[in-house]
N, C-alpha and C positions, 0 to 999 in steps of 0.2 A: 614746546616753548615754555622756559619758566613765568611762572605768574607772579608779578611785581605790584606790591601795593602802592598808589602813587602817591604822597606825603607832600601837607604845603610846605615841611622846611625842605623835601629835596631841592638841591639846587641843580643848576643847568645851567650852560651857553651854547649859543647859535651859531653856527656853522654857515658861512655863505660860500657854498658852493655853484654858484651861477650867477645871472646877471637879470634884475628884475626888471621889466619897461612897464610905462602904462598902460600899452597894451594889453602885457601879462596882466596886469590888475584888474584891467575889463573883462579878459577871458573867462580870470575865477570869478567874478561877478556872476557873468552870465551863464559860462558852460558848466561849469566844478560847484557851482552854490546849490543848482538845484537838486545834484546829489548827492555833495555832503553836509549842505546845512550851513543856516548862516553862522555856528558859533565856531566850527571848522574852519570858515574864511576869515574870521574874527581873529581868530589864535594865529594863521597863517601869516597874516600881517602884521598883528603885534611883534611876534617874536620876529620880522622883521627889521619893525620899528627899533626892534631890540639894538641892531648892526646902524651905522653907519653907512653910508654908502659907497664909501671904496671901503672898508673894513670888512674882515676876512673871518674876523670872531667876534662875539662879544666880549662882555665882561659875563664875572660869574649875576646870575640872581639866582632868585628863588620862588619856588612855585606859587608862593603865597602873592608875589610881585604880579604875577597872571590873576590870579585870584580878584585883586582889588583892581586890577585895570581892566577886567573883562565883566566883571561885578557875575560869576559865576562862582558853583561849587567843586570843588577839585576832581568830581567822577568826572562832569560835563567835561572838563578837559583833558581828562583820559580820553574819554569818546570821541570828544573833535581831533587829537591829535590822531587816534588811531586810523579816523576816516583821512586824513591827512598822508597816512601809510599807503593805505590802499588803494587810492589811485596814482601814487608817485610823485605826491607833494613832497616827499617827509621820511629822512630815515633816522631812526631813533638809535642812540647806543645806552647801554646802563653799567653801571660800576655801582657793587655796591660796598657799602663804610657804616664810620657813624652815621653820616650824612649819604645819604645816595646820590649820586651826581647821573646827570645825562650827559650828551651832546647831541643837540637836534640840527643835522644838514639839512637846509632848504633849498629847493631845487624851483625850477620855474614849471610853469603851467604849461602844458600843448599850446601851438598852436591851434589858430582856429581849421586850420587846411585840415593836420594831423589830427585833430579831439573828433573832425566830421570823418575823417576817412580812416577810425578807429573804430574795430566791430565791437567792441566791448562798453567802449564808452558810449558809442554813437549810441546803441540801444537802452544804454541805461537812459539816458539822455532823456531819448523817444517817451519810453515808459514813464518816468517820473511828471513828464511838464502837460504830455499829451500832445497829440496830429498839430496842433491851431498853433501851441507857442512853439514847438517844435518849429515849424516851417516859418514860422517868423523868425526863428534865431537865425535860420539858414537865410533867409533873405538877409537880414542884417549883413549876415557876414557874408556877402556874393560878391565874388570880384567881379570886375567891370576889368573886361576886353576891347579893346577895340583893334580893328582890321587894321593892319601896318601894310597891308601888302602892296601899297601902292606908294609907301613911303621910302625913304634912306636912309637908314643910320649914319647920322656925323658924328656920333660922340666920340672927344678927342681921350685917347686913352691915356694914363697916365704918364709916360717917358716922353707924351709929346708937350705936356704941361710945363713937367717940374725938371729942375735939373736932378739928377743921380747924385745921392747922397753917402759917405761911408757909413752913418748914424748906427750905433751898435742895436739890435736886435731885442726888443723887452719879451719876453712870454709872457701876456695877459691872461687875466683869467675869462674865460670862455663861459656862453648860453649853457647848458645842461640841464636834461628831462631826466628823470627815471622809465626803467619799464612798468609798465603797471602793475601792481599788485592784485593778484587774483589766488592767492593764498585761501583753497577749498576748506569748510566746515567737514567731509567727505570724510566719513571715519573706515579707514581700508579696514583696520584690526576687526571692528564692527561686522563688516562686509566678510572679512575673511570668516569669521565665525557664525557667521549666520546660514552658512553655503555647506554644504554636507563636506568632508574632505571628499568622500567617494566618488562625487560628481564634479569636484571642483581641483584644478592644478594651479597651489597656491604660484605659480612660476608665471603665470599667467598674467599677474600685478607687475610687469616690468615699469620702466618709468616710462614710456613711451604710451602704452596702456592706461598709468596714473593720469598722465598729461591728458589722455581724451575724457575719462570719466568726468578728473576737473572740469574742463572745458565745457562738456555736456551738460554737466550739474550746474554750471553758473549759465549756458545762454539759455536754458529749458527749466530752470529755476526748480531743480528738483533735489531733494535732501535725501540723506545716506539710506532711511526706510525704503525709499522709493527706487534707491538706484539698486538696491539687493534683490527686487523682484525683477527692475529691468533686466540685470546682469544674468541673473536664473534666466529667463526668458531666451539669452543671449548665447548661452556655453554650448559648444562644439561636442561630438562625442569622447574627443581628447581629454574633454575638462577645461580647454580652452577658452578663451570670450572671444566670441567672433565679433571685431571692429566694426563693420557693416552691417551684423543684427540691430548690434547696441545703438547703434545710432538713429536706423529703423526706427525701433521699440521708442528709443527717446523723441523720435521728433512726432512720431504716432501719440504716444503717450500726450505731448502740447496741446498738440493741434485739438485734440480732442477734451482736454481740458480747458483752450484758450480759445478754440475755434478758428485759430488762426498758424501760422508757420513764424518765429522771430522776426522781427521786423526788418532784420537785414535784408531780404529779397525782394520788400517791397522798397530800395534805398535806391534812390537814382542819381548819375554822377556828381562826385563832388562839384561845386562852382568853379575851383580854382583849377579843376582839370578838364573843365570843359574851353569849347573853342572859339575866337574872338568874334564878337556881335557884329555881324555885317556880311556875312558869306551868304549871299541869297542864290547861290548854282544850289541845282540838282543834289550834289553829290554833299555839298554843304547843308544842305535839309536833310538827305539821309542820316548823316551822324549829326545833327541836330537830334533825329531820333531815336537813335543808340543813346544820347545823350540825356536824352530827358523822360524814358520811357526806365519803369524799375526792371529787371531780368522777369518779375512771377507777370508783369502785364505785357512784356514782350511776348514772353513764351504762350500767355494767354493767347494774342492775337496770333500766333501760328495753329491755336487750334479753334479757331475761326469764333473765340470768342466764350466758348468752354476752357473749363477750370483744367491745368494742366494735372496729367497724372501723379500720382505721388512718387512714382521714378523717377519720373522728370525734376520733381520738386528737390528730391534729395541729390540732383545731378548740381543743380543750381546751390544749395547748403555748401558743398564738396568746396564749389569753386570760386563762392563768395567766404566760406569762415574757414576751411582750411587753407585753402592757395591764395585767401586775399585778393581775388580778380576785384576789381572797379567794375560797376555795373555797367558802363557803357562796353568795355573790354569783352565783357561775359553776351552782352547781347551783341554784337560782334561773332562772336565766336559759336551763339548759338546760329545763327543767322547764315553762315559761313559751314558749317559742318550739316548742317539741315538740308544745302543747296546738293554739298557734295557726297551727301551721305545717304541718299534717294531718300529724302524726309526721315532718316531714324539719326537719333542720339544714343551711338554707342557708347559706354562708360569707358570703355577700353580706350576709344578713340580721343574720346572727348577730353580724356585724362592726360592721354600723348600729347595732342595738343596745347591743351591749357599748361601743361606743364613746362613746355617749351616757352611758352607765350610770359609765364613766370619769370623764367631764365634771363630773359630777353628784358628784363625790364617793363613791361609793357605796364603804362598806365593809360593810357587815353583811347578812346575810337579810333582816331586816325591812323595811331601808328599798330594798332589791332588790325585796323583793314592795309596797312601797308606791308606790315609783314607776312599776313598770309596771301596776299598779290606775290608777293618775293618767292616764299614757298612753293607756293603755284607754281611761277616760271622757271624754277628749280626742279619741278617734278616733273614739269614739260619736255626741259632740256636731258633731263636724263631719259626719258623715256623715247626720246628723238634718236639719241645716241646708241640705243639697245634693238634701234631698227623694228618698232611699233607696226603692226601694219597698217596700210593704208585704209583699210575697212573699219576698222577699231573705232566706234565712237567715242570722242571725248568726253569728258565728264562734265555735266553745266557749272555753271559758278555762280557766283551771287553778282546779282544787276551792277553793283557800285565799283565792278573788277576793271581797274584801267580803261575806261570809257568816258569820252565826253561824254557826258549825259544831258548837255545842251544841243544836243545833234538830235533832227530829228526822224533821222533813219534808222534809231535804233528797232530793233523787234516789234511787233504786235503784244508777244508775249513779254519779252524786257518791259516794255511800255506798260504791259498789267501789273507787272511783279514791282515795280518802281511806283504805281500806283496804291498798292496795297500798301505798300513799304510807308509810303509816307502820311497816310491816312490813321496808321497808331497812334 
């Protein structure tokens, strides 16, 4: 990317491509301040201030105009604009002249739902503020549920209201987020030459490939020296890089530096996807527990309290940062595969399933324990159809599988395992 010197006479106009509420301005308060800085937030709103509020553009200024209203020096707003980039406040165009001109598009901030159930942001998040204000942002921002289920919707829709109108049709302009910027420091050329060609198949850097290094090197916070030993560490006898060493080696590499695994695994479900305050059955305490238990302390409690393997640990990475599960979803599913799987998590398995569960949409507990109920009875019926014999033991299932669980004929054993369940 070319490098642009940024000058107080360039000039500029602002772009509003989105719609900003006060919300948005508390979010970047809270969520976006503490890691881009307040002079990042500073600029984001001036050059708001810039627009109008139904205006689309501004007028032209010029940088010096930022200068004297932010009472900053022109690097400082190189650097807050750029932090501006990076998380998808801000996209920058440049033209260059006598005068060098921009156009800066301002885009709105996450929501609070999507910034908490972002693995990217979420950890930076974690990292910068620490555990205490961490969990007080999240408190702030917890929706409140409450149980409908003994209520009735009367709200009158709209064609029962208004009379039908021919009124011709406006296209307004619409909310819009960027995707985040995570544009790696990762020098491939670097990487590429530091690898013997003998041992190393430059074909190997696919973009797919590119896409995990980045990824690894931003949630493991490791820089291009570091990822050239992992990568050697990594390569196949082909000259290949085996995906599953590299990641190994990286999360090895953390832990042992950090003593800990990213903070994703210890993340328990979003507020906005948990389920409404007031369900005090059985089965509603169970995914209370899915719910509010993180995947690395669930899995702890299935091994009676000892730290889960590092297998296991990298099963759980797989299917919180690459498949995006929600932690209630994933303890679900460990839970669910553990029962059916005579206690092993097989990656083969566990991959089939998660993947599907992907497919499906799945975000919450509920509907994690409702579709593999569905699968089940779909595994049943075909296996009924295939004339199973009668000797054939079924396979167990987990306590919460279509059972009242206010009955109190269930098992001795159901009755242990519903115990244990709820004691996480």
């Amino acid at each position: 990317m070319k490098l642009v010197t940024l000058l107080p006479a360039d000039a500029y106009v602002v772009v509003n491509k989105t719609i900003l509420t006060e919300i948005d301005k508390k979010n970047l308060i809270h969520l976006y301040e503490p890691i881009i800085g307040f002079e990042a937030v500073s600029l984001y709103l001036t050059l708001w201030s810039d627009l109008d509020r139904l205006e689309i553009m501004s007028k032209d200024f010029t940088h010096h105009h930022l200068m004297s209203i932010l009472k900053c020096r022109i690097d400082s707003i190189r650097q807050a604009r750029e932090a501006l980039e990076a998380v998808g406040l801000m996209k920058t165009y440049y033209k260059e002249g006598d005068i060098n001109s921009y156009v800066y598009e301002l885009y709105s901030p996450l929501s609070a739902a999507e910034f908490f159930n972002n693995p990217i942001l979420n950890i930076v998040l974690y990292n910068n503020v620490g555990d205490e204000e961490y969990n007080s942002l999240k408190k702030m921002y917890r929706k409140v549920n409450i149980d409908l289920k003994d209520y009735q919707d009367i709200t009158k829709p709209m064609n029962d209201v208004f009379e039908p109108t021919s009124m011709p049709v406006v296209e307004a302009r619409s909310r819009e987020t960027l995707p985040l910027n995570i544009e790696s420091d990762i020098d491939f050329d670097f990487i590429i030459s530091s690898i013997p060609k003998g041992i190393l198949n430059e074909k190997a850097f696919n973009k797919k490939m590119k896409e995990l290094i980045i990824n690894l090197a931003f949630i493991y916070d490791l820089d291009t020296l570091k990822m050239v030993e992992l990568i050697r560490a990594s390569l196949n006898e082909r000259g290949g890089i085996d995906r599953e060493a590299l990641r190994k080696n990286a999360r090895k590499y953390y832990q042992f530096k950090s003593g800990n695994l990213p903070t994703l695994v210890y993340r328990t479900q979003p507020e906005y996807l948990k389920t409404p305050i007031g369900d005090n059955s059985k089965k509603g305490r169970i995914i209370g527990v899915f719910e509010n238990t993180s995947p690395y302390d669930f899995l702890k409690s299935k091994y009676h309290g000892a730290s889960p393997t590092s297998r296991d640990l990298k099963l759980l990475e797989v299917l919180m940062i690459d498949l995006e599960l929600n932690p209630a979803v994933v303890n679900v599913l460990i839970d669910y595969i553990l029962k059916k799987n005579n206690n092993k998590l097989s990656l083969n398995y566990v991959e089939a399933i998660a993947g599907q569960w992907k497919r499906a949409g799945v975000k919450t507990a509920r509907e994690a324990m409702d579709l593999a109920e569905k699968e089940h009875k779909k595994m049943q019926r075909a296996s009924t159809d295939k004339k199973t014999p009668k000797n054939v033991k079924e396979a167990p299932v987990p306590v919460w599988f279509d059972k009242n669980l206010e009955k109190s004929e269930i098992s001795e054993e159901e009755a242990k395992e519903l115990e244990e369940l709820l004691k996480i």
